[in-house]
C-alpha positions as CSV (number, residue, x, y, z in Angstrom):
1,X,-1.8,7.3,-29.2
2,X,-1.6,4.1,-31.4
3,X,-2.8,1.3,-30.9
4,X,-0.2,-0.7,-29.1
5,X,0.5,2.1,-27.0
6,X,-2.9,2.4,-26.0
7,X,-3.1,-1.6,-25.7
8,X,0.0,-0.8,-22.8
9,X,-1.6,1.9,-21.1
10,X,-4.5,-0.1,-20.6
11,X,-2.6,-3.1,-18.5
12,X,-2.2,-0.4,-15.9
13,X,-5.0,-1.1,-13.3
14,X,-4.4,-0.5,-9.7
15,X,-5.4,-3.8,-8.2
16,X,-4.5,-6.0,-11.2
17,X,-1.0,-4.8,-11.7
18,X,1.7,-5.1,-14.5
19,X,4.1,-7.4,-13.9
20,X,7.3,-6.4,-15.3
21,X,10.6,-8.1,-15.3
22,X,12.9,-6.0,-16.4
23,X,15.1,-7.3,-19.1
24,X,18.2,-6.0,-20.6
25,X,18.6,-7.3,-24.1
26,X,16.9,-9.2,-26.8
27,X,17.6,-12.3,-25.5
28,X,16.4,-11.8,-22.4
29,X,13.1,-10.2,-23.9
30,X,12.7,-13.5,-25.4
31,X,12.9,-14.9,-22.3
32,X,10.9,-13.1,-20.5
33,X,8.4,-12.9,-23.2
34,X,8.2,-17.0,-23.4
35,X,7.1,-17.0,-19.6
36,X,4.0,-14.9,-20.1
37,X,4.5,-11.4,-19.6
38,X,2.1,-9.4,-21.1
39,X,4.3,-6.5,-21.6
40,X,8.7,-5.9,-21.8
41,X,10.7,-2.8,-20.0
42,X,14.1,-2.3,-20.1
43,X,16.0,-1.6,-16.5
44,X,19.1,0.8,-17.2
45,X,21.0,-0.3,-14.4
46,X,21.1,-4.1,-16.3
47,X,21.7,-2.8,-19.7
48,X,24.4,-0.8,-19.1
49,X,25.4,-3.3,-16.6
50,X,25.4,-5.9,-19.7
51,X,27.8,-4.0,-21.1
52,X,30.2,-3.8,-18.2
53,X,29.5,0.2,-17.9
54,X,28.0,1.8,-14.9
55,X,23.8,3.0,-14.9
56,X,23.5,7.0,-14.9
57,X,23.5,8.0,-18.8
58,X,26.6,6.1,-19.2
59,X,24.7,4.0,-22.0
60,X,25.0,6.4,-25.2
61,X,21.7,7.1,-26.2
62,X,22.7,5.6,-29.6
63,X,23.6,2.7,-28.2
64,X,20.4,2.5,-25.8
65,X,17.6,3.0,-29.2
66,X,20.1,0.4,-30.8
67,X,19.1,-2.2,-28.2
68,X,15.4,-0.8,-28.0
69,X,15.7,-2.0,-32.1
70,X,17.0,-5.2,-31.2
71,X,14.3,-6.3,-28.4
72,X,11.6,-4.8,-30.5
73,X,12.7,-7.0,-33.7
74,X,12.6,-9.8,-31.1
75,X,8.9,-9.4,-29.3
76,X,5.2,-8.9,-30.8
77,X,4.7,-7.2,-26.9
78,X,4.4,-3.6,-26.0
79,X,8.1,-2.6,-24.9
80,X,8.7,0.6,-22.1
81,X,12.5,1.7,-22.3
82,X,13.8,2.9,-19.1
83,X,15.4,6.4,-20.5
84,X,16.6,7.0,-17.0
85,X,16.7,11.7,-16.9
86,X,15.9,11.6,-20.3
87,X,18.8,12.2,-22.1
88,X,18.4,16.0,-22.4
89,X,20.2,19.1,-21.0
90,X,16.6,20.7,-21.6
91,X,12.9,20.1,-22.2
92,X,13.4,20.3,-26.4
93,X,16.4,17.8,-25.9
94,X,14.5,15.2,-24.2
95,X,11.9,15.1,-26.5
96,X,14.2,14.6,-29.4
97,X,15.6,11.5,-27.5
98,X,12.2,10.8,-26.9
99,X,11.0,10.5,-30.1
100,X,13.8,8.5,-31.0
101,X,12.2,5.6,-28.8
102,X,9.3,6.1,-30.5
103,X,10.7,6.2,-34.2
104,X,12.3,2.9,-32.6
105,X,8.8,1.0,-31.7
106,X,8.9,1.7,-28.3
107,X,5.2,2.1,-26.3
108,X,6.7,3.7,-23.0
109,X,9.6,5.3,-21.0
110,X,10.3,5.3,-17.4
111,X,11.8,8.6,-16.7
112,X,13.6,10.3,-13.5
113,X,12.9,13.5,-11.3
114,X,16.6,14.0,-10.6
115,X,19.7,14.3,-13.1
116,X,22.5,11.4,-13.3
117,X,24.8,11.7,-10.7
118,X,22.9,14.0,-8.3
119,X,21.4,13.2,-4.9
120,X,19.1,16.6,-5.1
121,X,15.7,16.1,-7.2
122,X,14.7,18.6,-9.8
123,X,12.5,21.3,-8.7
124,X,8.9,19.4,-9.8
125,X,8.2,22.7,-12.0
126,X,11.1,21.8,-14.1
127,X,10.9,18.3,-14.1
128,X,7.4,18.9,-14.9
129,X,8.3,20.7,-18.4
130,X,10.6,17.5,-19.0
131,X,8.1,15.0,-18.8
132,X,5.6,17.2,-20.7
133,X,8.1,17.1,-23.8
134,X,8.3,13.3,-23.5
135,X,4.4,13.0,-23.4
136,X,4.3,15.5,-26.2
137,X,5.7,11.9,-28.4
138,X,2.8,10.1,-27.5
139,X,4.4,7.6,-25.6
140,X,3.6,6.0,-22.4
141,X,5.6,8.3,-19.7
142,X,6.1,6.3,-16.2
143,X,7.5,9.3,-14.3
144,X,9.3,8.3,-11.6
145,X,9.5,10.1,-8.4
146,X,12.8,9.8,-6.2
147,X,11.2,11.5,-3.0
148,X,12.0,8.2,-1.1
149,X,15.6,7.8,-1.9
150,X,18.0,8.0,0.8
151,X,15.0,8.6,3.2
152,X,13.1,6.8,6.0
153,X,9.6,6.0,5.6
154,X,10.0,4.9,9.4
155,X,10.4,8.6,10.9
156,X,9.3,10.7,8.4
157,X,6.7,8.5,5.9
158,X,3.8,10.8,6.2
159,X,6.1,13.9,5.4
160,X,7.4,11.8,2.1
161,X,4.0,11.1,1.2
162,X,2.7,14.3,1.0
163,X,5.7,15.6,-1.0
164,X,4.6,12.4,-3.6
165,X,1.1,13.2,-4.1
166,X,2.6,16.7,-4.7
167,X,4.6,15.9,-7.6
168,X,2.2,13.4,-8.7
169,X,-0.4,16.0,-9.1
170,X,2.5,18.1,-11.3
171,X,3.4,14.9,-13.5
172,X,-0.1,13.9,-14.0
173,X,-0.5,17.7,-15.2
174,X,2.6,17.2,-17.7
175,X,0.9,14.1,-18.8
176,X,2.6,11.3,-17.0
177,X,0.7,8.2,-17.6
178,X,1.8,6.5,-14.1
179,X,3.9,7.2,-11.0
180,X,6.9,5.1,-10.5
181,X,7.8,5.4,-6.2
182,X,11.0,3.1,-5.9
183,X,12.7,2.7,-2.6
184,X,9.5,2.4,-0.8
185,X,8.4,-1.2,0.7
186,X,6.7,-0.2,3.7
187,X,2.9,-1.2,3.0
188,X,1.1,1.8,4.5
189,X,2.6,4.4,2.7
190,X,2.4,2.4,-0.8
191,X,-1.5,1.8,0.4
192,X,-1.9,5.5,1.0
193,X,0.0,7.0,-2.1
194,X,-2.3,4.8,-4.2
195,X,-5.2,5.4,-2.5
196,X,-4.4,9.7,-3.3
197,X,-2.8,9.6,-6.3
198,X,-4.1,11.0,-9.4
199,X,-1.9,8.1,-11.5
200,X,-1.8,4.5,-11.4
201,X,0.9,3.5,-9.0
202,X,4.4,1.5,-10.2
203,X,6.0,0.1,-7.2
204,X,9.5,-2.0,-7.3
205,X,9.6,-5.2,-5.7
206,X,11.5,-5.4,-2.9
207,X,12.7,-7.9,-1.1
208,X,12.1,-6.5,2.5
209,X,8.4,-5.3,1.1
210,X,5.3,-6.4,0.2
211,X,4.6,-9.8,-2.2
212,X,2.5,-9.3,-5.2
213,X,-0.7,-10.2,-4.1
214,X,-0.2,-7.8,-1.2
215,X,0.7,-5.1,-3.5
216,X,-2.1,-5.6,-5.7
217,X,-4.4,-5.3,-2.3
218,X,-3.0,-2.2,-1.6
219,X,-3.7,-0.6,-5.2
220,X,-0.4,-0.9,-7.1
221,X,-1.0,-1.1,-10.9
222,X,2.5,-1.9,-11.8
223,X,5.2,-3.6,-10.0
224,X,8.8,-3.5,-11.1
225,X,11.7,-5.6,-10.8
226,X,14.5,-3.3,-11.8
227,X,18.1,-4.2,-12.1
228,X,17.4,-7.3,-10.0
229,X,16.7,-9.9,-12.8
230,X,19.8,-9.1,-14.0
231,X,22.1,-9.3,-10.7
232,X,20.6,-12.6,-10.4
233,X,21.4,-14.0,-13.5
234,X,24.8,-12.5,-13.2
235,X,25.4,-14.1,-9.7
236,X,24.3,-17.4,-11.3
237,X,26.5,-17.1,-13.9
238,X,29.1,-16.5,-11.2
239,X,28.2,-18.9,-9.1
240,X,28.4,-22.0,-12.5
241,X,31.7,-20.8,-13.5
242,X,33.3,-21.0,-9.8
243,X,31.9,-25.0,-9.9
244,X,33.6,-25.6,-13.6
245,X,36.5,-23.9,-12.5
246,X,36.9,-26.1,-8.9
247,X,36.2,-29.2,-11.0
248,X,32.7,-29.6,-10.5
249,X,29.8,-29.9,-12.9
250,X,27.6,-26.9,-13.6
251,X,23.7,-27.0,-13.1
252,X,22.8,-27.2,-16.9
């Protein structure tokens, strides 16, 4: 692990959490970066979105370590790249895509427990063997864990749990460095998963969930913002050209 790597793995402490939000370019890095962050990650939804394609792998892995390059040239901060399954039909495949962020300056990757395009999450065995290649690159590996997707924490929460902390034990095994649970903004099951889990906690804000401070109460050592920085900035874009186009003058 080098040195800024390890300088990124060490903002990870559950109570004092990451704050990360998610940029899609190097402009926005910039941004971002000139407001205080101590850290950059890309969102892939955003920085495909950027490019008027749809999130799921749609990016070309060319083009995504293109604009890893670009942020990277732009920031002095350790820089995660959301690498969404991977890019790999197999364990040896992800790690070469892997190591490509790496080669490109990158000090983490977010990575998925289910394939682009499918509902169904990978058995944690094999997902387990795909985050062990990434880790085997050194880098930072935020595995995330889809268990909550498409389910309710109302009815069956403690059931969803238990199938997290199951897989987190896996990941940590493969050497995930944290636990990414998205779709979860109930407060006693983030409080609980971070209470059990074997890996510092990345939750994503949401806007029915939780505030920071809250968050960081309850254990969370990372918080996300996803694709939402970028829908906002896109529906204020929106929002300026619709008062040019009426005849109106813009906010800036």
């Amino acid at each position: 692990m080098n040195e800024k790597i390890a300088a990124f793995a060490d903002l990870h402490i559950p109570g004092d959490p990451l704050i990360l939000v998610n940029i899609w370019d190097a402009g926005s890095a910039k941004a971002v970066a000139a407001a205080g962050a101590k850290a950059l990650a890309t969102g892939s939804y955003g920085v495909a979105g950027a490019q008027g394609i749809a999130d799921g792998e749609e990016f070309s892995l060319d083009d995504a370590i293109a604009n890893l390059e670009h942020i990277v040239a732009a920031t002095q901060l350790p820089v995660s790249i959301d690498l969404e399954a991977g890019y790999g039909a197999d364990p040896a495949e992800v790690r070469r895509s892997v190591q490509r962020a790496y080669d490109a300056g990158a000090c983490g990757i977010n990575m998925e427990d289910r394939m682009p395009g499918e509902v169904e999450l990978l058995a944690p065995e094999v997902s387990a063997e795909r985050l062990a290649a990434a880790a085997s690159t050194g880098l930072w590996v935020n595995a995330r864990c889809d268990v909550f997707r498409g389910q309710s924490a109302e009815t069956d929460g403690e059931a969803l749990v238990e199938q997290v902390l199951e897989r987190a034990k896996i990941y940590a095994d493969a050497g995930a460095g944290s636990l990414f649970v998205p779709f979860l903004s109930e407060a006693k099951w983030i409080g609980a998963i971070c209470e059990a889990s074997p890996l510092p906690v990345n939750i994503l804000r949401a806007p029915d969930g939780p505030g920071q401070a809250e968050l960081a109460s309850l254990g969370v050592a990372r918080i996300s913002h996803g694709h939402q920085p970028w829908a906002a900035a896109m529906q204020w874009l929106t929002g300026q050209a619709e008062k040019i186009f009426r005849g109106d003058e813009p906010d800036y």
